[in-house]
C-alpha positions in Angstrom: -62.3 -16.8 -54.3 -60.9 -15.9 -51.0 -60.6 -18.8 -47.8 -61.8 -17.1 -44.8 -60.4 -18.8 -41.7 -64.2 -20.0 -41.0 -63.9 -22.3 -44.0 -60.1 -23.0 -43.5 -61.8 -24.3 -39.9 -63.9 -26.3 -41.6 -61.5 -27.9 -43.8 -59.5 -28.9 -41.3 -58.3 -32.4 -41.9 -59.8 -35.2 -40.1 -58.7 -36.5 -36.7 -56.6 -33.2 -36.9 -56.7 -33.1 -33.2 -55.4 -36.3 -32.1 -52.8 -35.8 -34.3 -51.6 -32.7 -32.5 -52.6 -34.3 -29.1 -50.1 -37.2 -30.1 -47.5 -35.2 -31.8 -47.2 -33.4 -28.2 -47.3 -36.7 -26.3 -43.9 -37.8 -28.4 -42.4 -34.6 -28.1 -42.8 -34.8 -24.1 -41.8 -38.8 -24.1 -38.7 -38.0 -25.6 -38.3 -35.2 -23.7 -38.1 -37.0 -20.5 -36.1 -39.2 -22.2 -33.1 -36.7 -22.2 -34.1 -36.1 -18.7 -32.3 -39.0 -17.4 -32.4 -37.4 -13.4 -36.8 -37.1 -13.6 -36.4 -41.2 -15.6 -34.1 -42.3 -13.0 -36.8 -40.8 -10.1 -39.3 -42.2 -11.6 -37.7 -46.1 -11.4 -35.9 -45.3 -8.1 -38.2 -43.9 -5.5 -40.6 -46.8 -5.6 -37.9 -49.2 -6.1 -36.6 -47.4 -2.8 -39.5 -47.8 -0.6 -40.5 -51.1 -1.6 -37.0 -52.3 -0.2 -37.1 -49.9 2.5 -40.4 -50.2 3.7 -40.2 -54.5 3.0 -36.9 -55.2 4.4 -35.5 -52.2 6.7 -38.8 -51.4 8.7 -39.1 -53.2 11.6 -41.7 -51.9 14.4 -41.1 -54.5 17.0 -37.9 -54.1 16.8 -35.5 -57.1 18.8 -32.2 -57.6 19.6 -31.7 -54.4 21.3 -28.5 -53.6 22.7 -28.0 -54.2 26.5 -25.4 -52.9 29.0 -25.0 -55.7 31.9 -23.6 -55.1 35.2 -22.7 -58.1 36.8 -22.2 -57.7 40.5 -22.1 -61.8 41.5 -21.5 -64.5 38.8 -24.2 -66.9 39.9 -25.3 -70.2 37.9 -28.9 -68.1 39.1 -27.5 -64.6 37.3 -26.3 -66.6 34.2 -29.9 -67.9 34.2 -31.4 -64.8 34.6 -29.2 -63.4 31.8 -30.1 -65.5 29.5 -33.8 -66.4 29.9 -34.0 -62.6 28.8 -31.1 -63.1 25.6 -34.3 -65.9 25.1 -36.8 -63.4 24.6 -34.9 -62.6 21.7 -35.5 -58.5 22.5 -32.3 -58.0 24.3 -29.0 -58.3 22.7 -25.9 -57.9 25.4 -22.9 -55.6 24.3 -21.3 -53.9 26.8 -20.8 -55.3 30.3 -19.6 -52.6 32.7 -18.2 -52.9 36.1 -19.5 -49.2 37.6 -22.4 -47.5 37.9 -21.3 -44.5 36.1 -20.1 -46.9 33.0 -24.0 -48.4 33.0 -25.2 -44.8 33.1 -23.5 -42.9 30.7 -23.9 -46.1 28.5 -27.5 -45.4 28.5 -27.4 -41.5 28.2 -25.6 -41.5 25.4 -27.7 -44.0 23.6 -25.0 -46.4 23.0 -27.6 -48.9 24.8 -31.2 -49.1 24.8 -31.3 -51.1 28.6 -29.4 -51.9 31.4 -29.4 -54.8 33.6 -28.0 -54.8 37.2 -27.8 -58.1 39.1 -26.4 -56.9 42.7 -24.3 -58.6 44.7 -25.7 -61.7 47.0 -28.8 -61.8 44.3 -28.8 -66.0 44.4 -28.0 -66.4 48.1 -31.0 -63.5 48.6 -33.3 -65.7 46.7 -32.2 -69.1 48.3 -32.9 -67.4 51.8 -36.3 -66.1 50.8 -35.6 -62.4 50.4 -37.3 -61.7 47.6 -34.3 -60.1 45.9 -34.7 -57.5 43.0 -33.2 -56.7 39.7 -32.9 -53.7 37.6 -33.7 -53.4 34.2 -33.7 -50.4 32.9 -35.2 -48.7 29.7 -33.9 -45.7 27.3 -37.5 -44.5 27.0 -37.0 -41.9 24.7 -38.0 -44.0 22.3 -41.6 -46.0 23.3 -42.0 -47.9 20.5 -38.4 -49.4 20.7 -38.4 -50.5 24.3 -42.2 -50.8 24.4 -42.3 -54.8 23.4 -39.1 -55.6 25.6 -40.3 -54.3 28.7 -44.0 -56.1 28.3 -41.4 -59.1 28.0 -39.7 -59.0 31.1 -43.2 -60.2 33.0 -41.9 -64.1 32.3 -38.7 -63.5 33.0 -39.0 -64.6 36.8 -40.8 -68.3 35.5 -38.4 -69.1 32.5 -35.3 -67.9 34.8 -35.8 -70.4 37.3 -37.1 -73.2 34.7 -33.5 -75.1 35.0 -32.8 -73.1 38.8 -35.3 -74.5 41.1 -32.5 -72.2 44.1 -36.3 -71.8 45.5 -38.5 -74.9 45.1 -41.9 -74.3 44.1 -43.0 -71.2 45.4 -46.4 -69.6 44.8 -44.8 -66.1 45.1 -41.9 -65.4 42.7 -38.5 -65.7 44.6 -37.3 -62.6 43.1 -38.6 -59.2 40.9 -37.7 -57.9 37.6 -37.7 -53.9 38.8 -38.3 -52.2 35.2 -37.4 -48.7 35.2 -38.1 -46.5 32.5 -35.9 -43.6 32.3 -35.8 -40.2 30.2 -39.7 -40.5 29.5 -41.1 -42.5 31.9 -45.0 -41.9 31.3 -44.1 -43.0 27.5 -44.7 -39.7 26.5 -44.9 -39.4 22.3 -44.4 -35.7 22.4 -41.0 -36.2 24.0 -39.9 -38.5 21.3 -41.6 -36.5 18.1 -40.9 -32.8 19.0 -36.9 -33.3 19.2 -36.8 -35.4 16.5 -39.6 -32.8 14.2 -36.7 -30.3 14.8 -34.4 -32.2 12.7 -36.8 -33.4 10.0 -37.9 -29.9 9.3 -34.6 -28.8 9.3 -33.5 -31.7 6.7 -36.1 -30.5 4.2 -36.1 -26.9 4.6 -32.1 -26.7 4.1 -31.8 -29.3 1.5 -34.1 -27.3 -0.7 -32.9 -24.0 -0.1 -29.6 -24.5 -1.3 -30.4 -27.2 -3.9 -31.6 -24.6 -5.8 -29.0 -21.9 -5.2 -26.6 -22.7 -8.2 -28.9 -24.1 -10.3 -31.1 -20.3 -10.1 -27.8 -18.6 -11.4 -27.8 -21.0 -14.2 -31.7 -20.8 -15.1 -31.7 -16.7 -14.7 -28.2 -16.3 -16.8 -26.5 -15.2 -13.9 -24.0 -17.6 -13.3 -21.7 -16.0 -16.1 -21.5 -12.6 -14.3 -20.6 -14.8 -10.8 -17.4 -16.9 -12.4 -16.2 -14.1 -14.0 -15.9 -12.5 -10.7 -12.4 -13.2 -8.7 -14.0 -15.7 -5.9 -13.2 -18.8 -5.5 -15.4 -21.6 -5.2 -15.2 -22.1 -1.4 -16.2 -18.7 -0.9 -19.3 -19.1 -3.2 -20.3 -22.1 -0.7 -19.8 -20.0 2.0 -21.5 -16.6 0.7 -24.6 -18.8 -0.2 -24.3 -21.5 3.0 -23.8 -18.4 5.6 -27.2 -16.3 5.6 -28.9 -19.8 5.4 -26.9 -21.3 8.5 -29.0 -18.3 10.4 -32.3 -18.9 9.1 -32.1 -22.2 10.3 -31.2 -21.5 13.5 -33.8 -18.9 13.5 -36.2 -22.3 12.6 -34.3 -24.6 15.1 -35.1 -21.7 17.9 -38.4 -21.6 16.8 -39.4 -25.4 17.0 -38.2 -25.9 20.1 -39.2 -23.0 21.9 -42.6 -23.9 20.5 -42.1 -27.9 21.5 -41.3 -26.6 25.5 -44.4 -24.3 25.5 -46.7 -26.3 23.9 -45.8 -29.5 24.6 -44.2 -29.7 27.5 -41.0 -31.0 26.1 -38.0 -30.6 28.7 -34.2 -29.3 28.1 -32.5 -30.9 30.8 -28.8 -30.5 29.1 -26.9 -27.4 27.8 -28.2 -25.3 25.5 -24.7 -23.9 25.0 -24.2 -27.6 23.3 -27.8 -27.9 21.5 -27.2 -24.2 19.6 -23.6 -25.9 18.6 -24.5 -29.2 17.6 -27.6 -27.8 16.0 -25.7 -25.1 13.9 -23.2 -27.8 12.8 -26.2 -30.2 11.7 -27.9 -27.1 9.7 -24.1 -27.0 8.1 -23.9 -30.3 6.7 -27.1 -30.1 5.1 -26.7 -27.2 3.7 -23.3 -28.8 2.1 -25.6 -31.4 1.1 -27.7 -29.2 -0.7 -25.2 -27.3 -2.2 -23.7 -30.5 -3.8 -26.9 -31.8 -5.1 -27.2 -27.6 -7.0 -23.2 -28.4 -8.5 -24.7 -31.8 -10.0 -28.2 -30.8 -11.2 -28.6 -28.8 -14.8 -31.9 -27.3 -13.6 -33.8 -26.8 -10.5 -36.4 -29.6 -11.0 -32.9 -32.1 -11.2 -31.9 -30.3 -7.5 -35.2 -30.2 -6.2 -36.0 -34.3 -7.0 -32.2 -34.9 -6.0 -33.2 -33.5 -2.3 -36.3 -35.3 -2.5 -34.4 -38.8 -3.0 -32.5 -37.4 -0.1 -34.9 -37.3 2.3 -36.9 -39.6 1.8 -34.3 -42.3 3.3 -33.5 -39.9 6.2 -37.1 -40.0 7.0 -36.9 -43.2 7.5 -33.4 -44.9 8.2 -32.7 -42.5 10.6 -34.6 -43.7 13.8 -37.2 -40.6 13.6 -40.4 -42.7 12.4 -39.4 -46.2 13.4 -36.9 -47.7 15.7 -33.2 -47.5 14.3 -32.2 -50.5 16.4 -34.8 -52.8 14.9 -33.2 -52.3 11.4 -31.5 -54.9 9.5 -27.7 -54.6 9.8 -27.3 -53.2 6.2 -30.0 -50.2 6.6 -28.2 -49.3 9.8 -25.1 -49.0 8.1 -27.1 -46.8 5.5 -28.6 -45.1 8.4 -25.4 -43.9 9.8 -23.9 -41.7 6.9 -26.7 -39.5 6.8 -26.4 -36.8 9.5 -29.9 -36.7 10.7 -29.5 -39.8 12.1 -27.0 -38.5 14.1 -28.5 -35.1 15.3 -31.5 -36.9 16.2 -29.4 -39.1 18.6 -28.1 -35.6 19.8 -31.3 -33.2 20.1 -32.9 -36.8 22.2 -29.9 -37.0 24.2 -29.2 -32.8 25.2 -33.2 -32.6 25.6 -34.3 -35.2 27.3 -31.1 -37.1 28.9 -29.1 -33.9 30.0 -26.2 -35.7 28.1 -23.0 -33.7 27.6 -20.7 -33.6 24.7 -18.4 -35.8 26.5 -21.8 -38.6 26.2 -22.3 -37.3 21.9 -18.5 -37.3 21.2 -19.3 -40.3 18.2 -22.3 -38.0 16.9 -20.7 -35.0 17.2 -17.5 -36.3 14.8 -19.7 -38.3 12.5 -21.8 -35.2 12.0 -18.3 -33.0 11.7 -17.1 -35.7 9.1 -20.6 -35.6 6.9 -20.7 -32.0 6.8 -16.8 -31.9 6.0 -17.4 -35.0 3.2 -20.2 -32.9 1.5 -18.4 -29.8 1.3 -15.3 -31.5 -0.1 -17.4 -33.0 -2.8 -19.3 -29.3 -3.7 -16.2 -27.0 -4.0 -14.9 -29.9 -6.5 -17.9 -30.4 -8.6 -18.5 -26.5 -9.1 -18.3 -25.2 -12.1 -15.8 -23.1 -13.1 -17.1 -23.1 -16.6 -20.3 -22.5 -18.3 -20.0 -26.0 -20.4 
């Protein structure tokens, strides 16, 4: 007598189907096993923002560097200088001797503020002039100088706590004039637009060239490429090149879109914004690149860019404050390039800054892009092993 595969159905052996369910659940655990980039994901991007998020994060951020220019050295300046060092928001750095020091100082965001004492300040208060100071604020950035300039309101009492140059007058003998510069109306747009250029540009390059070496070795193609006489520069460049344009195709786009919509100004060159911007769409292309000569498939590249960008999202001074940052996460903060272009899209956009102002970001960001290429034309491979 025949079995008809009704009755080999009903035969089946019991608990047939959690045996199959767990035979595939092993299969996969040891599958991911081998996978030792998706296991090491898995551990590291919590891991990562836990730390970063716990320890690097900071959204009232304080010591801040300061520019000072000191016209009169005055027991009552010294005072003044450090009742704010007090408020534990300023930190001093540079002190300049020009106008033109403090200013370019400030647009090329080497400092966040600027203090200027002028000359005759104490013998201005002692004669009942009511005297002012300057302070003033990089305001590209609200949430960085936001807290320090609600500060400088007690500066006048705590300045004069061991001065009494005055006596005790109702009236404060002198003013703390806070000027907020670049974005005085504290404008988020202004800071978010510039600094959405870059992000978008970070993510959209990474991936697109992540995947670029790791698709000739998933389609079979790669064979047919190395047997070809190039070299492996000029693979990098054949596959970098066409992308270079679509970014700046995307770069165009977002800001053209951020001045129309938004409101966003371009006070600087645009000569130097299309230069700086094409060199910043370079590096992370090179970036990307590197990450498709280490991956073995395009899962490995595409969480590889992932792990990328997650701490350029948030080391680089686009979603919180880079000066409020630990030491160590600034340090981290500085080899990655968008930490740099969005110090020099802010600057070109909103400061009118000049590459003269964005000389450090502009060889950091030449260095990065030269580093990752270095590190992709070594690690490709010449070979299918």
């Amino acid at each position: 007598m025949s079995i008809t595969p009704r009755m080999a159905e009903r035969r089946e052996p019991p608990f047939g189907a959690l045996r199959r369910t767990f035979a595939m659940l092993v299969k996969e655990f040891i599958q991911l096993k081998r996978d030792r980039v998706s296991f090491a994901m898995i551990v590291m991007i919590p891991v990562m923002q836990l730390l970063l998020f716990g320890y690097a994060i900071n959204t009232t951020p304080r010591h801040l560097p300061t520019a000072v220019l000191l016209q009169e050295d005055s027991d009552l300046a010294r005072s003044v200088l450090k009742a704010l060092q007090n408020t534990a928001y300023f930190r001093f750095t540079h002190q300049v001797r020009t106008v033109e020091e403090f200013d370019n100082l400030l647009q090329s965001g080497t400092v966040l503020f600027g203090v200027e004492i002028p000359r005759g300040f104490e013998r201005a208060v002692r004669r009942g002039e009511h005297p002012a100071l300057l302070v003033a604020a990089d305001a590209t950035d609200p949430v960085a100088s936001g807290s320090a300039m609600a500060a400088l309101g007690r500066i006048t009492e705590t300045a004069l706590m061991h001065d009494r140059v005055a006596g005790d007058v109702v009236p404060p003998p002198f003013e703390v004039r806070a000027h907020a510069r670049y974005n005085p109306a504290g404008a988020s747009q202004l800071n978010i637009v510039p600094g959405l250029t870059g992000t978008i540009l970070t993510l959209t390059m990474l991936i697109f060239t992540a995947l670029s070496v790791t698709r000739e070795l998933e389609r079979g193609t790669m064979e047919a490429l190395l047997s070809m006489p190039i070299r492996p520069v000029e693979v990098m460049m054949g596959k970098i090149i066409p992308y270079v344009l679509i970014g700046f195709v995307q770069a165009a786009l977002i800001i053209g879109l951020g001045t129309s919509l938004f409101g966003v100004p371009i006070y600087g060159s645009l000569m130097a914004l299309a230069l700086l911007s094409t060199l910043f769409i370079t590096s992370m292309l090179a970036v990307g690149y590197t990450f498709s000569t280490l991956a073995q498939n395009q899962l490995q590249a595409m969480q590889m860019s992932m792990m990328f960008f997650l701490p350029n999202i948030l080391l680089s001074g686009f979603m919180f404050p880079f000066a409020g940052m630990p030491g160590w996460a600034q340090w981290i903060g500085e080899a990655l390039p968008l930490t740099h272009y969005l110090r020099i899209v802010r600057a070109i956009m909103l400061k009118g800054a000049t590459l003269e102002n964005l000389r450090y970001d502009s060889l950091m960001l030449l260095g990065l892009t030269l580093f990752a290429m270095t590190i992709a034309v070594t690690r490709f491979r010449r070979t299918l092993d």
